[in-house]
Backbone bond lengths (Angstrom), bond angles and torsions (degrees), N, CA, C in turn:
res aa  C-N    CA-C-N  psi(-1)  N-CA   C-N-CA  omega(-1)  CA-C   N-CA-C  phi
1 X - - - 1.458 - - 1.518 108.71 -
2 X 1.623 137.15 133.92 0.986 141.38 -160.70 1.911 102.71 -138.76
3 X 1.359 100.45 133.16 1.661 93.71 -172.81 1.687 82.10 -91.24
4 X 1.864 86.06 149.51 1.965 92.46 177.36 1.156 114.19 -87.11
5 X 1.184 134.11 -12.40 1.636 120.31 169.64 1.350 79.35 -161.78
6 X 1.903 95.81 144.50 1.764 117.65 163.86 1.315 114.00 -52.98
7 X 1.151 142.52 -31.25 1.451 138.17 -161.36 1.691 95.82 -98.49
8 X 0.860 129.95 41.59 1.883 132.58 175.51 1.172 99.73 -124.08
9 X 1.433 124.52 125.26 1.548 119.18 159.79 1.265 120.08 -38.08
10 X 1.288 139.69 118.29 1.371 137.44 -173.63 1.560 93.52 -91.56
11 X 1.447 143.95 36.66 1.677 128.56 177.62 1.621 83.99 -120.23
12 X 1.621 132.84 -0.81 1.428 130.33 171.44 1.536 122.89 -99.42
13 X 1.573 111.41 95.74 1.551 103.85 -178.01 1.787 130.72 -36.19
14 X 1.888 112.51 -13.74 1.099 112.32 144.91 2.237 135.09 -37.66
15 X 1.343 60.13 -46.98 1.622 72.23 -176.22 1.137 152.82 -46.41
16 X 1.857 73.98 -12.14 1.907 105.75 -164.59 1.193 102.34 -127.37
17 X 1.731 116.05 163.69 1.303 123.93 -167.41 1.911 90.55 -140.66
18 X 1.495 94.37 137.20 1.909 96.54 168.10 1.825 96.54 -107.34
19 X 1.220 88.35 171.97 1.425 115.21 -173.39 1.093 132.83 -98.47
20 X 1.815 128.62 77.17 1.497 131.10 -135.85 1.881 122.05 45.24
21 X 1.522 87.00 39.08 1.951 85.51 -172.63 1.164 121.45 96.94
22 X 1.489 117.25 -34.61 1.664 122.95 178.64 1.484 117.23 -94.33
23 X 1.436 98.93 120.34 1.727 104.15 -171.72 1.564 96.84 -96.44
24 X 1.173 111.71 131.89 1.120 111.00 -164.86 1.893 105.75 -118.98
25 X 1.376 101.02 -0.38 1.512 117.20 150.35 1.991 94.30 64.98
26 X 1.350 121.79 60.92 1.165 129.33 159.40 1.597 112.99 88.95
27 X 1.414 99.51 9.06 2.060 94.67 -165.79 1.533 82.74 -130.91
28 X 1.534 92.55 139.94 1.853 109.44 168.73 1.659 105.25 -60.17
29 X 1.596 112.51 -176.16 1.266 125.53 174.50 1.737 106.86 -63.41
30 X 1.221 109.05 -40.46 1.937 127.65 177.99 2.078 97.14 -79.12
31 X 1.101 108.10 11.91 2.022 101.57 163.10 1.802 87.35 64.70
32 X 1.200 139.22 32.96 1.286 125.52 156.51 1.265 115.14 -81.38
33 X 1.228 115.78 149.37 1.744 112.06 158.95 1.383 118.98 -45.05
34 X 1.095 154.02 160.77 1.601 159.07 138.64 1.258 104.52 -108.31
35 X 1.769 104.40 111.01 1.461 135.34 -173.33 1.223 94.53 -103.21
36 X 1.086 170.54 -12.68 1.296 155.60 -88.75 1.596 86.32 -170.75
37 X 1.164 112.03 -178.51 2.125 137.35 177.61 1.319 98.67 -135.86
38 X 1.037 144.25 81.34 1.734 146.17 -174.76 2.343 66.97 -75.56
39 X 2.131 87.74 146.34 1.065 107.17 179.49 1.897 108.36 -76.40
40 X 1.157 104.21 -53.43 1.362 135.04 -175.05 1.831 111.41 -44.56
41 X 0.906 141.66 149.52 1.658 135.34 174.05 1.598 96.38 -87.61
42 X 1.232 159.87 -11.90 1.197 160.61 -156.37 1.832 116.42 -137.23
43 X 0.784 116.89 89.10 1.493 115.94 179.81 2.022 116.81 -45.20
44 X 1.456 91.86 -7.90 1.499 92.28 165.50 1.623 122.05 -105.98
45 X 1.113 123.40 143.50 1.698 102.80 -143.96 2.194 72.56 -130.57
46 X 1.482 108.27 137.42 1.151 109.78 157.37 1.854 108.08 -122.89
47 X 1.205 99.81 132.96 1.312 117.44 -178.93 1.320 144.72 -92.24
48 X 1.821 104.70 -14.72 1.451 123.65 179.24 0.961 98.33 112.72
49 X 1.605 130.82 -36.32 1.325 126.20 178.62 1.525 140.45 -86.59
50 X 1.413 144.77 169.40 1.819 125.47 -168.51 2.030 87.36 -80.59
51 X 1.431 115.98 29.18 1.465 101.08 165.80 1.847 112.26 -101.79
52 X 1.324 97.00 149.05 1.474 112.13 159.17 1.151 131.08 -96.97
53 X 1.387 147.63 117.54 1.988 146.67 169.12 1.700 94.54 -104.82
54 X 1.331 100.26 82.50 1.787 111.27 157.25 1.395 135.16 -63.10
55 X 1.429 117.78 -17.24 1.197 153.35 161.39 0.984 135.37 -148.83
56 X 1.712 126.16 148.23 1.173 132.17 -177.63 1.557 99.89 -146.18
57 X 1.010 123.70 102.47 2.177 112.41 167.77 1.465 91.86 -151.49
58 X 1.801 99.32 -176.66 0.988 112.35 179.66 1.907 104.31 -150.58
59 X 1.742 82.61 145.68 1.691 75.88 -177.93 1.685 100.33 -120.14
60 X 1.564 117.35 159.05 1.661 114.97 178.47 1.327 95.12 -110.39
61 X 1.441 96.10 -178.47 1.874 141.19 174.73 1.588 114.30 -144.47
62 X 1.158 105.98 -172.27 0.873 115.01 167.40 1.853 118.28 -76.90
63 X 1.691 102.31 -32.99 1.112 120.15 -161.29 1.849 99.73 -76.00
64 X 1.268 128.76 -25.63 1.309 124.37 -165.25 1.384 103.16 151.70
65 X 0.853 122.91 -171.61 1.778 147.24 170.08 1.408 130.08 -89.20
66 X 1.133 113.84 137.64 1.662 109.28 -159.83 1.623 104.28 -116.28
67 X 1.182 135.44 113.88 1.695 107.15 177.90 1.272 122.45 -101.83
68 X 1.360 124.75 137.01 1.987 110.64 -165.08 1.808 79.88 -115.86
69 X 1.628 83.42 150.37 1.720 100.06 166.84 1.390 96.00 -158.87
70 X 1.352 117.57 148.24 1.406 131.90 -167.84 1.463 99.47 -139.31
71 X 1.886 111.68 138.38 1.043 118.59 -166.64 2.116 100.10 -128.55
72 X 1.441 83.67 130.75 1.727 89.76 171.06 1.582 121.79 -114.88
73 X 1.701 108.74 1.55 1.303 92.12 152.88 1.694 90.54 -173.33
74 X 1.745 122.07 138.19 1.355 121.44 178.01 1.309 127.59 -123.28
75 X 1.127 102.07 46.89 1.977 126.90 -160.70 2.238 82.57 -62.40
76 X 1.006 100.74 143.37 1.591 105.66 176.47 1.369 136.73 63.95
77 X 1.623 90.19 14.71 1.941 94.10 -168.78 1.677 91.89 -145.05
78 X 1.221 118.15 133.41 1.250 153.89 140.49 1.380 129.44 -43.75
79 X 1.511 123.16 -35.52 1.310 128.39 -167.51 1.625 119.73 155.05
80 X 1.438 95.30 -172.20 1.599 101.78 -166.84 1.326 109.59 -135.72
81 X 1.455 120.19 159.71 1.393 126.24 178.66 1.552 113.97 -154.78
82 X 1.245 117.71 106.42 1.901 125.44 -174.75 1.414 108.68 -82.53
83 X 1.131 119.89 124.68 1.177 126.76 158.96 1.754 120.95 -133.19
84 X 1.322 105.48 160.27 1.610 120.51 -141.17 1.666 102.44 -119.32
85 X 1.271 112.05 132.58 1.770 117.85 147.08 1.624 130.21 -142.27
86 X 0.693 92.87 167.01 1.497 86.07 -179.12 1.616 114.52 -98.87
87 X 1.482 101.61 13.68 1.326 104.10 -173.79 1.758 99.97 -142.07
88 X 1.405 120.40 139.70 1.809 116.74 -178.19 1.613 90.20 -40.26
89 X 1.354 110.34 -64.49 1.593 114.52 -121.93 1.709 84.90 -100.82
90 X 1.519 128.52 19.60 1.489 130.10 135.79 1.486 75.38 94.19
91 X 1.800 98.55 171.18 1.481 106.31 39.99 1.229 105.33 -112.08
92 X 1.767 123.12 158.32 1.404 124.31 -170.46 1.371 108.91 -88.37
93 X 0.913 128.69 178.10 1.427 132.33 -165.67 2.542 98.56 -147.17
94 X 1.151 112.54 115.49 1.456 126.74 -160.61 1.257 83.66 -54.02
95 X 1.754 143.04 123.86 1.425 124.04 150.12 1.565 104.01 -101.80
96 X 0.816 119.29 6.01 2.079 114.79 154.66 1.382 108.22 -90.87
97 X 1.984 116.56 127.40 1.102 105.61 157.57 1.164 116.50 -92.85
98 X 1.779 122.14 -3.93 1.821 95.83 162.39 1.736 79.09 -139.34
99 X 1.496 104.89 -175.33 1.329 126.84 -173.24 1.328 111.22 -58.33
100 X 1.104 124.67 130.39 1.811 112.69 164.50 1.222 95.46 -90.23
101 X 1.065 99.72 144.48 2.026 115.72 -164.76 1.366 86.51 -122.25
102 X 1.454 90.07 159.72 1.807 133.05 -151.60 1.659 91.61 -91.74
103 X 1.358 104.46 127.10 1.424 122.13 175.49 1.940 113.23 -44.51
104 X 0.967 131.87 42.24 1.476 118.04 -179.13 1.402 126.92 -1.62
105 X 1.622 100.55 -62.14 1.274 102.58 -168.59 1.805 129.96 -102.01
106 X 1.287 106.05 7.21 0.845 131.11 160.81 1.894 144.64 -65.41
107 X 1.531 115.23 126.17 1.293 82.29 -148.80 1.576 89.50 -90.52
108 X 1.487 115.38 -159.50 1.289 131.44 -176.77 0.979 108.59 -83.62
109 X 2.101 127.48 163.18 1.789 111.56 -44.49 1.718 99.07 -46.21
110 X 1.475 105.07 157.53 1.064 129.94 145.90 1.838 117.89 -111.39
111 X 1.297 94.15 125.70 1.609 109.26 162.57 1.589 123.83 -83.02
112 X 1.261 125.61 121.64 1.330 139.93 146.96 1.364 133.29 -117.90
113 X 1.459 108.27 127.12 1.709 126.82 -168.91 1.514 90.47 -94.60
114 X 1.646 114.90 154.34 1.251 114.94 129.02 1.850 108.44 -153.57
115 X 1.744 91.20 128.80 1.488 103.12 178.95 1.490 121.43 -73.35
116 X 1.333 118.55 131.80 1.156 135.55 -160.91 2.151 108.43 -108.75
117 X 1.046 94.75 55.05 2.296 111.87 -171.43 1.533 85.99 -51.48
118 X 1.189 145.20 -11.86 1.539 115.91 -178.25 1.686 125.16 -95.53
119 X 1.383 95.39 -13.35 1.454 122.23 -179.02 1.395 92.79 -54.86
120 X 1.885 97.88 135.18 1.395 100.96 -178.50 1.958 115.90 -99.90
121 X 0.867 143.94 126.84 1.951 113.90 175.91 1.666 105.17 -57.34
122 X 1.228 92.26 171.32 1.372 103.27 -167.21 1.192 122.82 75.29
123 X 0.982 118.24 -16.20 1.938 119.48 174.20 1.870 102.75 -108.71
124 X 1.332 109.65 178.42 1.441 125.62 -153.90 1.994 88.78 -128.65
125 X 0.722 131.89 138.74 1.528 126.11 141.70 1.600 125.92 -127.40
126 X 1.466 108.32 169.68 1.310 122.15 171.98 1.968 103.89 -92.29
127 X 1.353 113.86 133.19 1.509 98.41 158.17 1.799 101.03 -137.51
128 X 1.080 93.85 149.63 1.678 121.07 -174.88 1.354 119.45 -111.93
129 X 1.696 113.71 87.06 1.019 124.35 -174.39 1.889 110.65 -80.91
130 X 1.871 115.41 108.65 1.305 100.10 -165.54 1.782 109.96 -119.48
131 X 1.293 113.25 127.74 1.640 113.08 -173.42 1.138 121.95 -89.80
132 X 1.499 100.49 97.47 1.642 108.49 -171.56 1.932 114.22 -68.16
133 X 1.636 100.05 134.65 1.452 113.18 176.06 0.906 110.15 -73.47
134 X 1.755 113.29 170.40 1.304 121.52 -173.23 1.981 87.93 -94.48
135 X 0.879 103.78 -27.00 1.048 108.53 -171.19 1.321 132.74 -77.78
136 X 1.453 165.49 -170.05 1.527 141.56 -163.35 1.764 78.14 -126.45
137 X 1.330 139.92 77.08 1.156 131.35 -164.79 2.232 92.16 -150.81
138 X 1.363 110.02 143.01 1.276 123.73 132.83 1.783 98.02 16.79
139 X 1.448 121.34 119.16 1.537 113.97 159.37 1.663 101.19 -103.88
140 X 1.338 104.35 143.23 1.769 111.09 174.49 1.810 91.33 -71.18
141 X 1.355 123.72 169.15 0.871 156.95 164.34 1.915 140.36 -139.02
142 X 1.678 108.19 148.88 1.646 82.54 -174.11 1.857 86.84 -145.02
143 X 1.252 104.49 157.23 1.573 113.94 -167.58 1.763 101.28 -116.61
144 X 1.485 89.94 130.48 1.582 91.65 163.54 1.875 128.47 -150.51
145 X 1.202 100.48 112.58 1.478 111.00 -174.90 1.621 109.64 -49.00
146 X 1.291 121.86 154.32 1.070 121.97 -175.57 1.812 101.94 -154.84
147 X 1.524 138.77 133.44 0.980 135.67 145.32 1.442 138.71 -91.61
148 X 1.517 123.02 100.87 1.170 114.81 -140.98 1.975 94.88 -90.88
149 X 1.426 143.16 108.07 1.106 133.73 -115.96 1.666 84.65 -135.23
150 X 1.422 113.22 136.04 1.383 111.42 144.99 1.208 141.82 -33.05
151 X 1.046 146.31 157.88 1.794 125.91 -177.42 1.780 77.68 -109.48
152 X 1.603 101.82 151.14 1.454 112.81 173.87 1.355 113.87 -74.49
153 X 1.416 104.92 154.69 1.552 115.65 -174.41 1.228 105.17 -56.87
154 X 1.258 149.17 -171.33 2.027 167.36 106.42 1.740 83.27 120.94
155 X 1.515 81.07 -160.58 1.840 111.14 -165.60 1.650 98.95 -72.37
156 X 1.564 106.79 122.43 1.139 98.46 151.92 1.389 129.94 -127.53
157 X 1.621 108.51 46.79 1.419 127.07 -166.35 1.248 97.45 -175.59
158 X 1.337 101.58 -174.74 1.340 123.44 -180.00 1.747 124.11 -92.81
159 X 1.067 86.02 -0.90 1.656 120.41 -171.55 1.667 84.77 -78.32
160 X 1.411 105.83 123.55 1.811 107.87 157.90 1.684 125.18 -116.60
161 X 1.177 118.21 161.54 1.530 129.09 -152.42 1.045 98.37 -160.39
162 X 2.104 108.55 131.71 1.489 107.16 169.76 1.670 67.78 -148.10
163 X 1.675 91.49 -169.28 1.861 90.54 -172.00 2.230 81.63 -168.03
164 X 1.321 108.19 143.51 1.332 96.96 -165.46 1.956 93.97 -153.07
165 X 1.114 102.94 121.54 1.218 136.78 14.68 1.459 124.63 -108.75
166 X 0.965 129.59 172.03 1.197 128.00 -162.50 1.964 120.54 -164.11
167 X 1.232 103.41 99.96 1.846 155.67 29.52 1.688 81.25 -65.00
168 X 1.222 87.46 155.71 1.640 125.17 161.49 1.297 117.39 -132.07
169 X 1.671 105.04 172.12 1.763 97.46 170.42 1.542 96.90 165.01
170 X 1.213 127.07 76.96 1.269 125.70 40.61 1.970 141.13 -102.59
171 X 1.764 95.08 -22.46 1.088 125.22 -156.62 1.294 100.07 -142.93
172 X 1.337 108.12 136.20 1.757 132.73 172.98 1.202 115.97 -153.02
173 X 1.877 105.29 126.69 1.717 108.01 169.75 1.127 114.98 -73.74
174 X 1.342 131.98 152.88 1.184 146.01 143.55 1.376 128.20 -92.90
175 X 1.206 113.50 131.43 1.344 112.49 179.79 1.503 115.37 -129.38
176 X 1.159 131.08 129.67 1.802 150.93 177.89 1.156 124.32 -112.95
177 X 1.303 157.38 124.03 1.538 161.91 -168.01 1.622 84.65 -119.62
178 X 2.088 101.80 130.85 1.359 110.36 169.32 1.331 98.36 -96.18
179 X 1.461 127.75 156.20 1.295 136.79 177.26 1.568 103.89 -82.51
180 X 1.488 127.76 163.70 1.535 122.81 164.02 1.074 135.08 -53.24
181 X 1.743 96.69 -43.19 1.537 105.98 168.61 1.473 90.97 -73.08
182 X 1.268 146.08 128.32 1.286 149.58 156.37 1.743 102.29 145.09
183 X 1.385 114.58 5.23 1.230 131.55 176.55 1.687 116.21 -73.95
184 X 1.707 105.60 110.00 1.550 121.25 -174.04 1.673 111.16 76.75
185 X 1.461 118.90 21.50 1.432 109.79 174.48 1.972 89.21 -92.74
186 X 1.494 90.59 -175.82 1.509 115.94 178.26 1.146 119.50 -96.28
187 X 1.288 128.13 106.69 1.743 126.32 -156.05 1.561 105.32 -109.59
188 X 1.104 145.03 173.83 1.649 146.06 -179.14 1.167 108.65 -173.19
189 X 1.362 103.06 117.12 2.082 114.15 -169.83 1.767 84.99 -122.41
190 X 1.608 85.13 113.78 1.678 97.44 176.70 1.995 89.50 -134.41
191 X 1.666 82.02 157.39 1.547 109.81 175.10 1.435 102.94 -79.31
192 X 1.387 141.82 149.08 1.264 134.18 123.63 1.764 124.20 -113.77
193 X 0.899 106.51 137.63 1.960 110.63 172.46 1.912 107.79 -62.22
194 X 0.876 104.89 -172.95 1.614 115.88 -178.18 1.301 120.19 -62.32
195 X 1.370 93.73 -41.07 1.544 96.87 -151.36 1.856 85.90 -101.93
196 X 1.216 131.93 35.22 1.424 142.36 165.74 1.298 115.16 66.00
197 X 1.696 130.39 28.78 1.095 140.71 175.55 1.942 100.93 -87.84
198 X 1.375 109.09 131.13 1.503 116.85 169.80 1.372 100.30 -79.20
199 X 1.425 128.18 121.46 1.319 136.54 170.85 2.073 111.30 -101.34
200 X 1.410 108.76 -30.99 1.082 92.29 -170.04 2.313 101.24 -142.93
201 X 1.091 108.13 144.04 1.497 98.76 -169.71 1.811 86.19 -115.67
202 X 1.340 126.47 107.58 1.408 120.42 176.39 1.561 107.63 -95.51
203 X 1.823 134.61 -1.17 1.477 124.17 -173.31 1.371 96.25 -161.07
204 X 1.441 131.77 105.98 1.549 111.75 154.92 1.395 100.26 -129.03
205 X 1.280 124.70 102.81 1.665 136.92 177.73 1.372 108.86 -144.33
206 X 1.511 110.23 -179.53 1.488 120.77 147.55 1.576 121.59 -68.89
207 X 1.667 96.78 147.92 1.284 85.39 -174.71 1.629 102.56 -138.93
208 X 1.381 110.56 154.02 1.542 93.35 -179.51 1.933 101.66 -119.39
209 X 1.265 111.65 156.24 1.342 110.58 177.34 1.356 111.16 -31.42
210 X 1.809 103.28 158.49 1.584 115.13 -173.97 1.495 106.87 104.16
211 X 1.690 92.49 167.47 1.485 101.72 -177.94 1.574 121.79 -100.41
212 X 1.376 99.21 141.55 1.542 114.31 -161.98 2.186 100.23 -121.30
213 X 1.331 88.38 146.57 1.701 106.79 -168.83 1.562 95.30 -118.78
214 X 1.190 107.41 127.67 1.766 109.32 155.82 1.236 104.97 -126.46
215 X 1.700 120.08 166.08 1.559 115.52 165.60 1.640 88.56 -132.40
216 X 1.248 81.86 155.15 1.747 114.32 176.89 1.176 113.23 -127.69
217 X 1.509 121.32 121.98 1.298 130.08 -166.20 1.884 111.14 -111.26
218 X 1.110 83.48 13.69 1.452 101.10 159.14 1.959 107.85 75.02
219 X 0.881 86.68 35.50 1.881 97.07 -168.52 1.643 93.14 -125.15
220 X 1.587 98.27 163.34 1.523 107.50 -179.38 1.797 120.67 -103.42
221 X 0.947 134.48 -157.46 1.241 124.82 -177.60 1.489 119.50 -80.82
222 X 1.145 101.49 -10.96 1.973 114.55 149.15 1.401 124.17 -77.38
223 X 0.970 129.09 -11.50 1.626 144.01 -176.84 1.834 100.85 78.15
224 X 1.179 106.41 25.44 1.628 91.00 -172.89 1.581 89.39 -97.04
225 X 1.249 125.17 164.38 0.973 143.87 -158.96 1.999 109.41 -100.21
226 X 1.680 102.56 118.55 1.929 94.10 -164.92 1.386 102.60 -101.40
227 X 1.340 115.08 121.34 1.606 132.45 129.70 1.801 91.04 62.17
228 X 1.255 123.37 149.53 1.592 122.96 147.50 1.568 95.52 -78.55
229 X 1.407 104.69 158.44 0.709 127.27 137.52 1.800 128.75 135.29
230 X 1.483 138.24 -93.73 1.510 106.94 171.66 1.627 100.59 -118.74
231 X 0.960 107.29 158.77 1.774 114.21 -179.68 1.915 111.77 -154.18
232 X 0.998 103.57 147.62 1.735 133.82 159.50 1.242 133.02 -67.32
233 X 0.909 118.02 123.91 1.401 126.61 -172.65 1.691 97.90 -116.25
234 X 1.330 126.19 96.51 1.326 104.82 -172.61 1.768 99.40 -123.57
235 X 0.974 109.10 124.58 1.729 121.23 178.52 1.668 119.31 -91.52
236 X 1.425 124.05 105.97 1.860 112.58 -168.86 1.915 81.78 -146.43
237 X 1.567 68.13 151.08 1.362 101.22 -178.59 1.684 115.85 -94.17
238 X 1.126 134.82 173.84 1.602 102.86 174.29 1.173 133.36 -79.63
239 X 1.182 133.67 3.34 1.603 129.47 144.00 1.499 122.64 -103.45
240 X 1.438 120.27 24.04 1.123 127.81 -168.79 1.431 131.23 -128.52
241 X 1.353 149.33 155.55 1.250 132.78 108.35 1.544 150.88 -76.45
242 X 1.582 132.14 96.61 1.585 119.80 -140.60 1.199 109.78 -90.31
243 X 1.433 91.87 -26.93 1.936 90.37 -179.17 2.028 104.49 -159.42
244 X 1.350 116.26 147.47 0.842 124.21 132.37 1.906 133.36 -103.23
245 X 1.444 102.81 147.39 1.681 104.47 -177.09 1.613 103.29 -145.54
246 X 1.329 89.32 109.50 1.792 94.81 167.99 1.463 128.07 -80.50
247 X 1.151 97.83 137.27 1.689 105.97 -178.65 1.560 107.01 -138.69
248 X 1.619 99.10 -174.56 2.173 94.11 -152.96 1.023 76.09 -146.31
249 X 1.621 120.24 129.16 1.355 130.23 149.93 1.409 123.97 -90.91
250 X 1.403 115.50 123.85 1.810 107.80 -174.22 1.071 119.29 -104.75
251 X 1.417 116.83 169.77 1.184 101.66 -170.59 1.642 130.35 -88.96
């Protein structure tokens, strides 16, 4: 099930569109989430051309935005090129500096990602997925909303976090306990500021159960020293977010 445009109350079954009849209630054909607003009521997009766009979504991180599109047939096209606004009606800004080219050898569907590291949280964008011809002709195009979202404050695991002292100023430990189940994954305890900018990355490794200490000296990934005032402590695993923990830098 896909809402047709962000600005529709989504609590009105109007609002929503299924996919040849099958509501598939927020998960792609591959059981992913669909983060994204595909423009279209049908996740299968026909274009005039012998091409297919079977998918279009997008999934986040902490790290940026990811965009998936899946292709079931690319008779006349060469490739693709995404570009971004923060507004429908643009203007977009090119985020490919050359074409991502069309799988040759690959058979059908074909999947293609492309990660989007500049995307900020807290903001919304437009991206413009466009299928370049072989031909010197008109490129089709397809639009997809995306909210790139804070992760919510408190526990969202079993994973715990305190950080002391707190206000601080200059320096505060942090401390996190990994659960068992969470034994030998890849963990990453990064800072973010308010406005959802990552200022500082203090852990991205393996980790094995037990409790783990970092300190933060209140500086960014330049060692220069950031701003008083409130910050994130957010801990995710690689398909995850485990925890957010707020803390106050004073002055």
């Amino acid at each position: 099930m896909e809402r047709l445009h962000p600005l529709l109350d989504g609590s009105h079954a109007s609002s929503w569109g299924t996919n040849n009849g099958v509501t598939r209630n927020g998960l792609d054909a591959g059981s992913n989430p669909i983060n994204g607003t595909p423009k279209a009521r049908n996740s299968v997009f026909d274009i005039g051309l012998p091409v297919t766009l079977s998918n279009f979504y997008a999934s986040t991180s902490s790290e940026g935005i990811t965009l998936h599109w899946q292709m079931e047939s690319e008779v006349g096209i060469f490739g693709f090129h995404v570009l971004r606004s923060s507004f429908e009606n643009g203007p977009y800004d090119t985020l490919t500096s050359f074409p991502i080219l069309i799988q040759k050898q690959a058979s059908f569907p074909k999947s293609y990602t492309f990660f989007d590291r500049t995307a900020e949280p807290g903001n919304g964008y437009w991206y413009k997925l466009f299928l370049l011809r072989e031909e010197n002709s008109d490129t089709a195009c397809f639009l997809l909303y995306v909210q790139f979202a804070l992760p919510e404050i408190g526990k969202i695991s079993q994973l715990s976090i305190s950080n002391f002292p707190n206000p601080f100023n200059p320096m505060t430990s942090i401390a996190y306990a990994i659960p068992e189940e969470m034994h030998g994954e890849r963990i990453r305890v990064m800072i973010y500021d308010l406005l959802g900018k990552c200022v500082k990355r203090l852990a991205d490794q393996i980790h094995s159960a037990g409790e783990y200490f970092v300190q933060w000296k209140g500086e960014d990934d330049q060692g220069v020293a950031v701003p008083s005032g409130i910050y994130f402590c957010v801990i995710e695993s690689e398909n995850q977010v485990l925890a957010v923990y707020r803390m106050t830098k004073m002055h």
